[in-house]
C-alpha positions in Angstrom: 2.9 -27.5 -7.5 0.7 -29.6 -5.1 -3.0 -29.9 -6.0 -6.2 -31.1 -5.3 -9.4 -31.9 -7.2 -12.7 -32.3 -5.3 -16.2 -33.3 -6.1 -18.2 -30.7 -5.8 -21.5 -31.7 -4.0 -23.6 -28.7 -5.5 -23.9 -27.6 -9.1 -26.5 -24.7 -8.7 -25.0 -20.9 -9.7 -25.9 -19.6 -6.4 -23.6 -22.6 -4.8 -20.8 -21.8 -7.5 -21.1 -18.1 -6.4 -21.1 -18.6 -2.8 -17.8 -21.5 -3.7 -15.9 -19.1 -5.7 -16.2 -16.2 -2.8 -15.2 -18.2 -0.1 -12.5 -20.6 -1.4 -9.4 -17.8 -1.1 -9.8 -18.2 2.5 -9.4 -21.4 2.7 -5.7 -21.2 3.7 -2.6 -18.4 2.8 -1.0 -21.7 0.9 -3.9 -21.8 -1.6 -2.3 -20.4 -5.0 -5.1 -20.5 -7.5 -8.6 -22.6 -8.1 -10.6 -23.3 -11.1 -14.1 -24.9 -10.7 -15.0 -27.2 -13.5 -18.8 -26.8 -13.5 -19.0 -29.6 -16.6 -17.1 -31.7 -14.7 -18.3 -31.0 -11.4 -15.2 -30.5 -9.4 -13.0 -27.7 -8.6 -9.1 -27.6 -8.6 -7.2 -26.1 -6.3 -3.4 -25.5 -6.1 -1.4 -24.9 -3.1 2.2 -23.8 -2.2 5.1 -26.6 -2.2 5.1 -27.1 1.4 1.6 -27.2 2.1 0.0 -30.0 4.3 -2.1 -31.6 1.7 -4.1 -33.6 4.0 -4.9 -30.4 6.2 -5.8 -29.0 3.1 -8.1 -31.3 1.8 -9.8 -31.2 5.6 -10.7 -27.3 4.3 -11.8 -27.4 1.3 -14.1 -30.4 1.8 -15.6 -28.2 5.3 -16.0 -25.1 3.0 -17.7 -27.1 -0.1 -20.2 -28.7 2.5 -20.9 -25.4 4.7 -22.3 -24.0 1.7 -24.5 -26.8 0.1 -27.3 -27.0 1.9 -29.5 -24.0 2.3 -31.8 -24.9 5.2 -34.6 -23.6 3.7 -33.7 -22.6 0.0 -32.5 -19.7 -1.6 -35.7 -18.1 -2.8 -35.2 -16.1 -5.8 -37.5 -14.0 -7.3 -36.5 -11.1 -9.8 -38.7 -7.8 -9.5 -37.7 -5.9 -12.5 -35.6 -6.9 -15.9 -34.4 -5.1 -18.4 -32.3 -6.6 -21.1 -30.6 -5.7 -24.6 -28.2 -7.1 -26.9 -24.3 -6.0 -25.8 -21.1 -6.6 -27.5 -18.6 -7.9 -24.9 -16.4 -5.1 -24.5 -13.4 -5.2 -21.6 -14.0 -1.9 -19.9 -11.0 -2.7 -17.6 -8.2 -2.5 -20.4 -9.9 -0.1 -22.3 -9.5 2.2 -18.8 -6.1 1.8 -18.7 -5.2 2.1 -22.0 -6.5 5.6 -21.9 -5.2 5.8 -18.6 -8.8 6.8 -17.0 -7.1 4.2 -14.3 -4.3 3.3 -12.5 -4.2 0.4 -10.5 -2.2 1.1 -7.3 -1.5 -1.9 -5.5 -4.5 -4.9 -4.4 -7.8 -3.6 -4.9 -7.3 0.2 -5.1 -7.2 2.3 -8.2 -7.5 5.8 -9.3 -9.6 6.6 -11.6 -9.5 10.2 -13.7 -10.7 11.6 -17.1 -14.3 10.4 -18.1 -14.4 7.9 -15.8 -13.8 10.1 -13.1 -16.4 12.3 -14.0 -19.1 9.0 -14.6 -18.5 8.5 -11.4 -19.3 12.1 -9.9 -22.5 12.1 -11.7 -23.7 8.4 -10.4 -23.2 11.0 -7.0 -24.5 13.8 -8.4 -28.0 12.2 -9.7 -28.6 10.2 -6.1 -28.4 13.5 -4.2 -30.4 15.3 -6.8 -32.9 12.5 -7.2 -32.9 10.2 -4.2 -31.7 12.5 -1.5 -33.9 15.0 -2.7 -37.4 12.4 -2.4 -36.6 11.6 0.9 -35.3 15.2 1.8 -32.5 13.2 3.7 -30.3 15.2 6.1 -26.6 15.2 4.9 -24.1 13.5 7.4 -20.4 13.5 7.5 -18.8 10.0 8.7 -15.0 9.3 9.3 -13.4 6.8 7.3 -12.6 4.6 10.3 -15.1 2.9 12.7 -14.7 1.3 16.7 -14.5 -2.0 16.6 -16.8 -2.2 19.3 -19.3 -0.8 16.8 -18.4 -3.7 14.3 -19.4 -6.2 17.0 -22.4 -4.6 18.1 -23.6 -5.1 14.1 -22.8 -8.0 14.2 -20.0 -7.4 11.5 -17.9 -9.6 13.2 -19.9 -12.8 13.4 -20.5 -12.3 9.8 -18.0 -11.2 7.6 -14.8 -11.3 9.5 -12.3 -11.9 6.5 -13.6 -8.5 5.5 -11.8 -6.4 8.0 -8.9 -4.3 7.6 -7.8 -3.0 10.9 -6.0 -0.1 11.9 -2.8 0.0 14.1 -0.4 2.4 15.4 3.4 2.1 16.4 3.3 2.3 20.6 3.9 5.6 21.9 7.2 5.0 23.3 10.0 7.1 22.5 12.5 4.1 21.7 10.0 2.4 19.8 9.8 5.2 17.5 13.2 5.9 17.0 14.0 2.5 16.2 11.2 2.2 13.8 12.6 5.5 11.8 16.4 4.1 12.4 15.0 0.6 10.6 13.3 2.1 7.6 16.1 4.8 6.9 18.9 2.2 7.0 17.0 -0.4 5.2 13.5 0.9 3.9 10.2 0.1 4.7 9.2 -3.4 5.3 6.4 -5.5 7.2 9.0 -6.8 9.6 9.4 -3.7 11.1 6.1 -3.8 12.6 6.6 -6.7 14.9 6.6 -5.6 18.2 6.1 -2.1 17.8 2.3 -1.6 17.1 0.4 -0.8 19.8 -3.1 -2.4 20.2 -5.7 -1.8 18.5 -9.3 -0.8 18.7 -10.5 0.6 14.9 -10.7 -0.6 11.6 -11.5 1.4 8.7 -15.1 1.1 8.1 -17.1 -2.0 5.7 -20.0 0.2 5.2 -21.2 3.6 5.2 -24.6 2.7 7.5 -23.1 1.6 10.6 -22.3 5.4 11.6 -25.4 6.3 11.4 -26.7 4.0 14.0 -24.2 4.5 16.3 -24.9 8.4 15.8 -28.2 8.2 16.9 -27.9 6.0 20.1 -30.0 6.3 22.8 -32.1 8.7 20.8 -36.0 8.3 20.6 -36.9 10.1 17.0 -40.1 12.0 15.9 -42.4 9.8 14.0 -42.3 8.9 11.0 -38.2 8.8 11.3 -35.3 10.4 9.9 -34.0 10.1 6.5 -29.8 10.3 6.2 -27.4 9.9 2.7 -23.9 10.2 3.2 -20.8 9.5 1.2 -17.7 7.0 2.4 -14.3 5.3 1.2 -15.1 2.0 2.6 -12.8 -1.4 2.8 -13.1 -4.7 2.7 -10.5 -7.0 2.3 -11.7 -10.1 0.1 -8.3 -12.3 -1.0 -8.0 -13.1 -4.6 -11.5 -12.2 -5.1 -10.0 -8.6 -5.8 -10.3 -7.7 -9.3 -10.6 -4.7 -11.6 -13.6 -1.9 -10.7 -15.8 -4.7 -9.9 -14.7 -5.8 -6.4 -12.3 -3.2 -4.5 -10.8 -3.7 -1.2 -11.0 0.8 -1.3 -14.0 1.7 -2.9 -16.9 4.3 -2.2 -20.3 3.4 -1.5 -22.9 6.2 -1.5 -26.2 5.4 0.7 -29.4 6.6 1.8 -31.0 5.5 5.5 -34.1 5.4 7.0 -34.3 5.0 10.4 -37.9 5.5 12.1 -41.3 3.4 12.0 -41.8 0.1 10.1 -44.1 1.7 7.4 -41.9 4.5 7.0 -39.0 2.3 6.2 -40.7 0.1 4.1 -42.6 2.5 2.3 -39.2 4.5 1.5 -37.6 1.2 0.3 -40.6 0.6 -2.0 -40.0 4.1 -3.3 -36.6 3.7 -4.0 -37.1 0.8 -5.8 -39.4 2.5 -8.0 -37.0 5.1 -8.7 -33.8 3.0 -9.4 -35.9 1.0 -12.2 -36.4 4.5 -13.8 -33.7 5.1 -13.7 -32.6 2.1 -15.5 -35.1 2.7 -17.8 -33.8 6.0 -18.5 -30.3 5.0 -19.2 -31.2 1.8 -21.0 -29.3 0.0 -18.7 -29.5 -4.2 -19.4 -30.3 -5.4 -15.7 -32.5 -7.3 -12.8 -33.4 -6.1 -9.4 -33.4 -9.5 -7.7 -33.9 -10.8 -4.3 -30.1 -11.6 -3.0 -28.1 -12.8 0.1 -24.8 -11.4 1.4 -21.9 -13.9 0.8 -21.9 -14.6 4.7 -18.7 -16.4 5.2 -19.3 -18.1 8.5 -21.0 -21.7 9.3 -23.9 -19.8 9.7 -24.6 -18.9 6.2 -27.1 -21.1 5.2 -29.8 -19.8 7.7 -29.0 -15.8 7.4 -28.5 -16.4 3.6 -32.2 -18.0 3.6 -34.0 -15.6 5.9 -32.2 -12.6 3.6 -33.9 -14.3 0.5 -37.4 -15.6 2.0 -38.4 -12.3 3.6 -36.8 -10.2 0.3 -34.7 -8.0 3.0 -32.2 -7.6 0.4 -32.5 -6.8 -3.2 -29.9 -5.9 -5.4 -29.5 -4.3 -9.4 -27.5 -6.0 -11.2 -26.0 -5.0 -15.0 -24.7 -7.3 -17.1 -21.0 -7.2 -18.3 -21.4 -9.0 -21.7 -17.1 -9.1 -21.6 -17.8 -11.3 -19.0 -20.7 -13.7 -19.4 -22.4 -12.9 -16.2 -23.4 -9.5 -13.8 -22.4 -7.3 -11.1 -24.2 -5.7 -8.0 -24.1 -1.6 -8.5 -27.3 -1.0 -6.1 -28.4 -2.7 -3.0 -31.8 -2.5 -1.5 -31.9 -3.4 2.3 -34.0 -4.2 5.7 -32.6 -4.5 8.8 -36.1 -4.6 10.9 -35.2 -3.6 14.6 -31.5 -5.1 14.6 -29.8 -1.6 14.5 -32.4 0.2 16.4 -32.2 -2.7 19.6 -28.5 -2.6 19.4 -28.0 1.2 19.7 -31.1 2.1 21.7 -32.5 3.8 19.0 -37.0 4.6 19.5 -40.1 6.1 18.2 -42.2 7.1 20.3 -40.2 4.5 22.9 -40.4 1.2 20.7 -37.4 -0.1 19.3 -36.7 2.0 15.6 -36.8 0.1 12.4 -34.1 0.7 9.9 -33.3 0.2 6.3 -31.1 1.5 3.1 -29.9 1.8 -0.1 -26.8 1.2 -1.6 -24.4 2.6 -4.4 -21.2 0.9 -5.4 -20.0 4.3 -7.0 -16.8 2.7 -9.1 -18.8 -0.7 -10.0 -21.4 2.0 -11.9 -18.5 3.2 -13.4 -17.1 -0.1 -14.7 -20.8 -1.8 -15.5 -21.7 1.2 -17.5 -18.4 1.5 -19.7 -18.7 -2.6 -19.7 -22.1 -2.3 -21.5 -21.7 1.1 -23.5 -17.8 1.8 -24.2 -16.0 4.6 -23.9 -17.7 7.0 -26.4 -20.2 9.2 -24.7 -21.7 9.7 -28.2 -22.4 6.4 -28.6 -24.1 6.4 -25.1 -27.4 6.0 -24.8 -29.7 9.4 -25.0 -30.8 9.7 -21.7 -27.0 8.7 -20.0 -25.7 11.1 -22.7 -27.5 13.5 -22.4 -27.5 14.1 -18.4 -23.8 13.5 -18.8 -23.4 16.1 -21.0 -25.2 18.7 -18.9 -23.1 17.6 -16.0 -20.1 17.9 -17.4 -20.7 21.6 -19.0 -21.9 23.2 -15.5 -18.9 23.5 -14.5 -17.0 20.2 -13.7 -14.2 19.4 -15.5 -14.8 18.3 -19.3 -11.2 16.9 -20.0 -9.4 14.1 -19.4 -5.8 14.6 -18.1 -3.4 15.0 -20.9 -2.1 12.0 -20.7 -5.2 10.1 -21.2 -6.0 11.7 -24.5 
C-alpha cells in the first residue's frame, strides 16, 4: 500500500490535536495515519491508485495551515480536579453487557445503566441549570435551512461537518423506478444518482442555532431571555469517529442566553460555578480550560487564537485513564453580537449578545463509566447516590435482559 512519511513542522499537543482532526480529510484515498511524536513525523497510507505526488501536495498544505497560530494559543486552565484512575475500557465493557450497540459509523444505541446515566446527566441540568436561569423550554426540529447554517457562519467554518438532507424528485417515474431498483436488486447508493431532488436542509450541528433564528427580528426585554433545549445533532468527522467519545448522531443538551452583555456574561460565570460543583460533587478527575474549536478551514489560526485570547470558549474535560489523555463533556461559550447582528435580534434596539453552555449527553456517559466502571456501588457517593434516587422515582431500574 502506497505511503508517505512527513516531517512534522510542530510538536506542541495542541498542533498534534489540531493534525490528528484534520488529517481524514485530506483525501477519500487516505487509509490510515499514525503520527510519531518521538520521531517527529506522521505516516500516512493511501489506496493503490492514489496520485502520490497530489497527495503529498495535501498533506504538506494541511501540516503547514495548522502550525502557526498568529497570535498563540493562550491556555489557561480555570478549575482542576484530579485523582488516581485505573485505565478501564468503558467502550468494551458496554458492549459486553450489551449497554451498546454500535449501528453503523458513529451511531449507537445505548440501553440498561447506561441508558439511564445518560437520562440523569438530563435530568440534573434541567433540575439544576435550567432551574438557576429559569430558562424557557424550547422544542427544535432535528433538521436545520441551510440558509441558517450560512448565516452562522457554519459553513465557512466547519464544512466537513455537514450531513445534508435530500429527497428523491417528486416525479412519478422517478419514484417508480427507484422502488422497481431496490425491489429487484436492493438498496444501494447508485440508485440515488439522478433521482434526488435538490436540496436545501441538513440535519442540524448544534442545538443553538434554532434559537437564534427563532427569535429574528425580535427586540427582547432587558436583561434577555434564557432558553435549554434538547437535540439529536450530527456531524460528520471521517475516521475521527470512534466509540461514545465522538459521534457523527449524538445529543447535546444546552442552555442560551440571549439578551445584554452583562446578562450573558454574568450567566456564563454562573454556570461555570455550577459545573465545578458539580464536579466536585461527583468526584469527577477534570480541567475547565480555555479551548478553540477544531476550525478546519485556512482560517484557523486567527479564529482558533481570538477563541483562546478572549477565553470565549471553555470547555470540562474528564480524563479517560484507558486512554492516556481527556475528552470535552461541557462546553462554555460567547458569541458577543455575531448571532444577534445576523438574525436581527435587540435590546432595547442594540444588537443582542449571546452565549451558552453545552452538554455532550453520551460523552458523560462514556467519561464517567471510563473513570468509575460499571458498578454503581463502587461509584462515588455523591454520583451514587443521586443515581440511585433517580433511578427508584420511577425510571426504569433494569437493564434489558439481555444485558444482565
Amino acid at each position: 500500500m502506497p505511503h508517505l512519511v512527513v516531517k512534522l513542522p510542530n510538536t506542541a499537543g495542541e498542533y498534534l490535536a489540531q493534525v490528528r482532526y484534520a488529517l481524514p480529510f485530506v483525501s477519500e484515498d487516505l487509509v490510515a495515519y499514525e503520527i510519531r511524536e518521538s520521531d517527529g513525523e506522521v505516516r500516512v497510507e493511501f489506496r493503490d491508485g492514489a496520485d502520490m505526488q497530489e497527495m503529498k501536495t495535501r498533506v504538506d498544505r494541511l501540516l503547514e495551515r495548522y502550525s502557526t497560530n498568529e497570535f498563540g494559543l493562550k491556555t489557561k486552565v480555570n478549575f482542576e480536579q484530579k485523582r488516581d484512575l485505573p485505565p478501564i475500557d468503558a467502550w468494551a465493557g458496554m458492549l459486553e453487557r450489551k449497554w451498546a450497540t454500535p449501528v453503523g459509523e458513529g451511531h449507537a444505541i445505548l440501553r440498561g445503566p447506561a441508558a439511564q446515566l445518560m437520562a440523569l446527566i438530563d435530568h440534573k441540568v434541567l433540575s439544576v441549570f435550567a432551574s438557576e436561569f429559569q430558562a424557557e423550554l424550547e422544542i427544535f426540529p432535528s433538521t436545520i435551512r441551510s440558509e441558517t447554517l450560512q448565516r452562522c457562519n457554519h459553513f465557512t467554518s466547519f464544512p466537513e461537518h455537514m450531513d445534508f438532507v435530500a429527497h428523491l424528485k417528486p416525479d412519478l417515474d422517478v419514484l417508480k423506478d427507484f422502488s422497481t431498483a431496490c425491489r429487484d436488486e436492493g438498496w444501494a447508493p447508485r440508485h440515488h444518482d439522478g433521482r434526488m431532488s435538490v436540496n436545501d436542509f441538513a440535519i442540524s450541528p448544534s442545538c443553538c442555532y434554532h434559537a437564534y433564528e427563532g427569535m429574528e427580528g425580535w427586540d427582547l426585554e432587558k436583561p434577555g431571555r434564557s432558553i435549554t433545549a434538547i437535540l439529536g445533532c450530527h456531524r460528520y468527522e471521517g475516521s475521527n469517529h470512534k466509540y461514545l467519545s465522538r459521534l457523527r448522531a449524538f445529543t447535546m443538551r444546552e442552555v442560551i442566553w440571549v439578551g445584554q452583555p452583562p446578562f450573558v456574561i454574568n450567566s456564563r460565570a454562573r454556570s461555570e460555578a455550577l459545573i465545578e460543583q458539580w464536579a466536585r460533587d461527583w468526584e469527577l478527575s477534570c480541567t475547565l480550560e480555555a479551548a478553540n474549536d477544531m476550525f478546519f478551514t485556512d482560517d484557523f489560526s486567527v479564529k482558533a487564537s481570538f477563541q483562546r485570547q478572549q477565553e470565549a470558549k471553555r470547555e470540562l474535560r474528564m480524563d479517560i485513564p484507558s486512554e492516556g489523555g481527556s475528552l470535552s463533556v461541557f462546553s462554555s461559550n460567547f458569541h458577543s453580537t455575531t448571532f444577534g447582528k445576523a438574525f436581527g435580534i435587540t435590546v432595547g434596539g442594540r444588537p443582542a449578545t449571546s452565549g451558552c453552555v453545552g452538554w455532550g449527553c453520551e460523552r458523560w456517559v462514556y467519561a464517567l463509566l471510563s473513570q468509575f466502571g460499571f458498578d454503581p456501588a463502587q461509584w462515588p457517593a455523591g454520583l451514587r447516590e443521586e443515581y440511585r434516587e433517580f433511578t427508584s422515582a420511577g425510571f426504569p431500574r433494569k437493564a434489558a435482559t439481555a444485558a444482565v
